[in-house]
TORKOL-4160 file (C-alpha; in steps of 0.2 Angstrom, whole numbers, padded with zeros to 4 digits, m for minus):
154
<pt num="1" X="1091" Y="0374" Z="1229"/>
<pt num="2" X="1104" Y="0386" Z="1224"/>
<pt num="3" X="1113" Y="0382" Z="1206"/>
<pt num="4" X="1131" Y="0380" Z="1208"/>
<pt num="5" X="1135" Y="0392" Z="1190"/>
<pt num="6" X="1157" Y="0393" Z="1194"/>
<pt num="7" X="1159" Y="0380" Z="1180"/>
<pt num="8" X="1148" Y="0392" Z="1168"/>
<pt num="9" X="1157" Y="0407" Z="1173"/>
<pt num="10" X="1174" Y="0399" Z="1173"/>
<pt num="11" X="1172" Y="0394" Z="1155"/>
<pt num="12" X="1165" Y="0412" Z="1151"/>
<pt num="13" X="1181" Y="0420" Z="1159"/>
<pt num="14" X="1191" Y="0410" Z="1152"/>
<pt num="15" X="1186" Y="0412" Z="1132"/>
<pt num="16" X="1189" Y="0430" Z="1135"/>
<pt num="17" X="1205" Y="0428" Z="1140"/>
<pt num="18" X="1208" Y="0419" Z="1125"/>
<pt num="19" X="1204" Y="0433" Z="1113"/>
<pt num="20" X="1216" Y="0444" Z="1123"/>
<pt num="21" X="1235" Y="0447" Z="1120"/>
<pt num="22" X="1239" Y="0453" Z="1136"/>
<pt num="23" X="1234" Y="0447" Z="1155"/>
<pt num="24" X="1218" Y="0452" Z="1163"/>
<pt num="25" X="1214" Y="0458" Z="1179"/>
<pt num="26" X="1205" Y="0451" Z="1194"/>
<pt num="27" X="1195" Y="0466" Z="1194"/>
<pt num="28" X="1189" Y="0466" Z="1173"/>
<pt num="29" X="1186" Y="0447" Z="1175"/>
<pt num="30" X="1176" Y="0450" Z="1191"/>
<pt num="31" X="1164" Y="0461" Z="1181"/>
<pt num="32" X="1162" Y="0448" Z="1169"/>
<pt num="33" X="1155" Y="0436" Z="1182"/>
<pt num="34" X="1147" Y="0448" Z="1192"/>
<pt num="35" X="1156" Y="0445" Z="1206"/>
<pt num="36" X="1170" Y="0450" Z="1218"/>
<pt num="37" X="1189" Y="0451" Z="1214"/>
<pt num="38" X="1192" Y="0438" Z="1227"/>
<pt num="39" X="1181" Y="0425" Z="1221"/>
<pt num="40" X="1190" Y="0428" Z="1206"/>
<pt num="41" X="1205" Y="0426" Z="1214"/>
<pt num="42" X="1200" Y="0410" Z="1221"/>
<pt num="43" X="1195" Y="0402" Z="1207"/>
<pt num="44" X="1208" Y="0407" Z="1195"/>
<pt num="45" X="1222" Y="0401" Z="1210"/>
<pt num="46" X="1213" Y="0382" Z="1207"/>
<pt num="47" X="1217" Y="0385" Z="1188"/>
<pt num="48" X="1233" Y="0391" Z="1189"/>
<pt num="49" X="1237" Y="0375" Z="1202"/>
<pt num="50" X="1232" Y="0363" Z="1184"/>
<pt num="51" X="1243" Y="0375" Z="1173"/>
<pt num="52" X="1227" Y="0383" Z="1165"/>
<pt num="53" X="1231" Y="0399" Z="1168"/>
<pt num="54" X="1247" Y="0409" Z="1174"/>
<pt num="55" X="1247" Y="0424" Z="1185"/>
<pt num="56" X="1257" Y="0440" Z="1182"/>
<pt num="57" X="1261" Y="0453" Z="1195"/>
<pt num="58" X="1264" Y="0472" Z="1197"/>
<pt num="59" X="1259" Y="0484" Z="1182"/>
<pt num="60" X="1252" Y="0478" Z="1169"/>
<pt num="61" X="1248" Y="0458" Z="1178"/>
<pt num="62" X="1234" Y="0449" Z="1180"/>
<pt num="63" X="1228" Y="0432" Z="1174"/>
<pt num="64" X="1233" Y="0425" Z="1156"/>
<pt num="65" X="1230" Y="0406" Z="1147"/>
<pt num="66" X="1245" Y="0396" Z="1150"/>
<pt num="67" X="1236" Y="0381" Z="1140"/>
<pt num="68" X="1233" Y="0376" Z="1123"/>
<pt num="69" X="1214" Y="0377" Z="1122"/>
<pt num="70" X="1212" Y="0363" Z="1109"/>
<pt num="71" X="1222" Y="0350" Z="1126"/>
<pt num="72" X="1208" Y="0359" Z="1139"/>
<pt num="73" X="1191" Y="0348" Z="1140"/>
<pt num="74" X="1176" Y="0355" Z="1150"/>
<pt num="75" X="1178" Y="0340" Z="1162"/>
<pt num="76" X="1197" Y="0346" Z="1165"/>
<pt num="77" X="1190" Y="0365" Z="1171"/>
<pt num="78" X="1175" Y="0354" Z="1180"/>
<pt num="79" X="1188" Y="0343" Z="1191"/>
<pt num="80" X="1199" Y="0357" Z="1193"/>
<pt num="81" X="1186" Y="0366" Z="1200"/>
<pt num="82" X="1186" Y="0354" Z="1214"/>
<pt num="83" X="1174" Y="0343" Z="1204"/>
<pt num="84" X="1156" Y="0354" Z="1212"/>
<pt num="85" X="1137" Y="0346" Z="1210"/>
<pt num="86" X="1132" Y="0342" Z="1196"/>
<pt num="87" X="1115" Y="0338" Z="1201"/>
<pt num="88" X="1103" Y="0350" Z="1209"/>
<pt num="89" X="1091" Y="0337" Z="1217"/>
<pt num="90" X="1096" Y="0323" Z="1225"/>
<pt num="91" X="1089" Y="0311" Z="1239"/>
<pt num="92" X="1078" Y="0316" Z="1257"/>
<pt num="93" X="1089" Y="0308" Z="1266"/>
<pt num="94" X="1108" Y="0297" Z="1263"/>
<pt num="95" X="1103" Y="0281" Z="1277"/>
<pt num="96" X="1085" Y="0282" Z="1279"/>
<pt num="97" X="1077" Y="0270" Z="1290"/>
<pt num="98" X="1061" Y="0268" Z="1282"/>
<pt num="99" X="1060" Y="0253" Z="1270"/>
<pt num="100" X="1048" Y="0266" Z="1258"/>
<pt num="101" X="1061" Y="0278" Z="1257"/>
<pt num="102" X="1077" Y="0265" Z="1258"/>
<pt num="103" X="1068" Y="0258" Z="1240"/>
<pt num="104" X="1065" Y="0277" Z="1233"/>
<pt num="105" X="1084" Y="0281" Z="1237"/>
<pt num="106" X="1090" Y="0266" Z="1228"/>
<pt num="107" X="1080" Y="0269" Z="1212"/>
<pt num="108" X="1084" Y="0288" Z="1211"/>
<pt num="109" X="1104" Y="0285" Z="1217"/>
<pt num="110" X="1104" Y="0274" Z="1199"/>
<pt num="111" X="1098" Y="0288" Z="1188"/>
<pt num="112" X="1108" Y="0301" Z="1198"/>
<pt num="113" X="1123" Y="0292" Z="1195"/>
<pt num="114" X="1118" Y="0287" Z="1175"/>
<pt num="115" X="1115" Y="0305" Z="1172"/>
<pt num="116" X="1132" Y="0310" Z="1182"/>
<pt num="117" X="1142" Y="0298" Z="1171"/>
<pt num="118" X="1134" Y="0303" Z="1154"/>
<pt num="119" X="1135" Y="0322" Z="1160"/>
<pt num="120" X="1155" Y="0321" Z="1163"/>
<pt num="121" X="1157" Y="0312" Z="1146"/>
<pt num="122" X="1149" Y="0324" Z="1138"/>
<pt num="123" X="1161" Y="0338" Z="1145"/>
<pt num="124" X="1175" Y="0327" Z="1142"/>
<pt num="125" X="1170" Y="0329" Z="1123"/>
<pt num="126" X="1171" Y="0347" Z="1121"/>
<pt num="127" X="1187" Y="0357" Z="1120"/>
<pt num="128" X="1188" Y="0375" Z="1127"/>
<pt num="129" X="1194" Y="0373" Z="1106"/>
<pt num="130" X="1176" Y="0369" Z="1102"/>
<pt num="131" X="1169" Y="0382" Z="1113"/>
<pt num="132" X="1180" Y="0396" Z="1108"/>
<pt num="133" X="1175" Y="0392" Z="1087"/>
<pt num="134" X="1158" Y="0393" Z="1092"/>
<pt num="135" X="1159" Y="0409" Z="1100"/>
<pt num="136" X="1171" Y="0415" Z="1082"/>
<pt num="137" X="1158" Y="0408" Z="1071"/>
<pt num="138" X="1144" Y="0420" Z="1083"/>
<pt num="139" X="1154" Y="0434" Z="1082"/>
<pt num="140" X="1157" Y="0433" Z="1064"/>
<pt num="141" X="1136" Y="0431" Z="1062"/>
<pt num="142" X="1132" Y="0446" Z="1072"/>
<pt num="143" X="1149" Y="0456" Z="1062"/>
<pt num="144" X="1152" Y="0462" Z="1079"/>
<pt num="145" X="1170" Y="0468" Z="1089"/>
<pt num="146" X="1176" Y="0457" Z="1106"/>
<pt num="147" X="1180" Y="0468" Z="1119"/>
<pt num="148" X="1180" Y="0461" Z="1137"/>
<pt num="149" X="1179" Y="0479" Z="1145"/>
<pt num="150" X="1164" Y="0487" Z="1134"/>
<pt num="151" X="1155" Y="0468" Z="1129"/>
<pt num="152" X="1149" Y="0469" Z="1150"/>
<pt num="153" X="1149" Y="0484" Z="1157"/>
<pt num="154" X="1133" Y="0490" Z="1164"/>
């Protein structure tokens, strides 16, 4: 099964953005990702719909922060997300008419749901704050430069 990595890449995007003093486009941030401008787009429109980000048209527009990161959990990107998987595995089949498989559902839907609920507590803990200190304190140990448009290109 495919891993749903839009949560990862949103938080990546979005710490660059926050070591920039001017908006960023579609197009830079796509590189980031590794993805189309539109996806970007897309994702970024679900941000600025939570007041996460703001978008700026014409010469020199793109996307910028319209938060205060210390007020931004990870759980408040993941629900503005549209709250995606969590989990990669998850039951044969949701109404199984076997007794076998009725018992097996009902023990793994527990402990999918345990691990859902401590997972999202987890990103309720961490700031984008937290995450943007971490990458400072990084940054710092490596005595390296920040630069979206150089740190990815290929």
């Amino acid at each position: 099964m495919k891993r749903d990595s839009r949560l990862s890449g949103v938080l990546h995007v979005l710490l660059h953005m926050a070591e920039l003093d001017r908006p960023v486009t579609s197009e830079i941030l796509a590189k980031a990702m590794t993805t189309n401008p539109v996806v970007i787009r897309r994702i970024m429109a679900g941000l600025r719909d939570q007041g996460y980000v703001r978008s700026d048209k014409g010469h020199g527009g793109g996307w910028s922060l319209a938060c205060d990161l210390s007020r931004v959990t990870l759980r408040d990107v993941y629900d503005a997300l549209g709250r995606p998987s969590l989990l990669a595995v998850g039951n044969r089949t949701e109404s199984p008419g076997c007794l076998v498989e009725q018992a097996v559902n009902a023990a793994l839907g527990q402990a999918f749901d345990e691990a859902e609920a401590l997972l999202l507590s987890r990103l309720g803990d961490v700031t984008l704050a937290m995450l943007s200190a971490d990458f400072h304190a990084r940054l710092v140990a490596r005595g390296g430069s920040h630069d979206l448009e150089t740190v990815h290109a290929t």
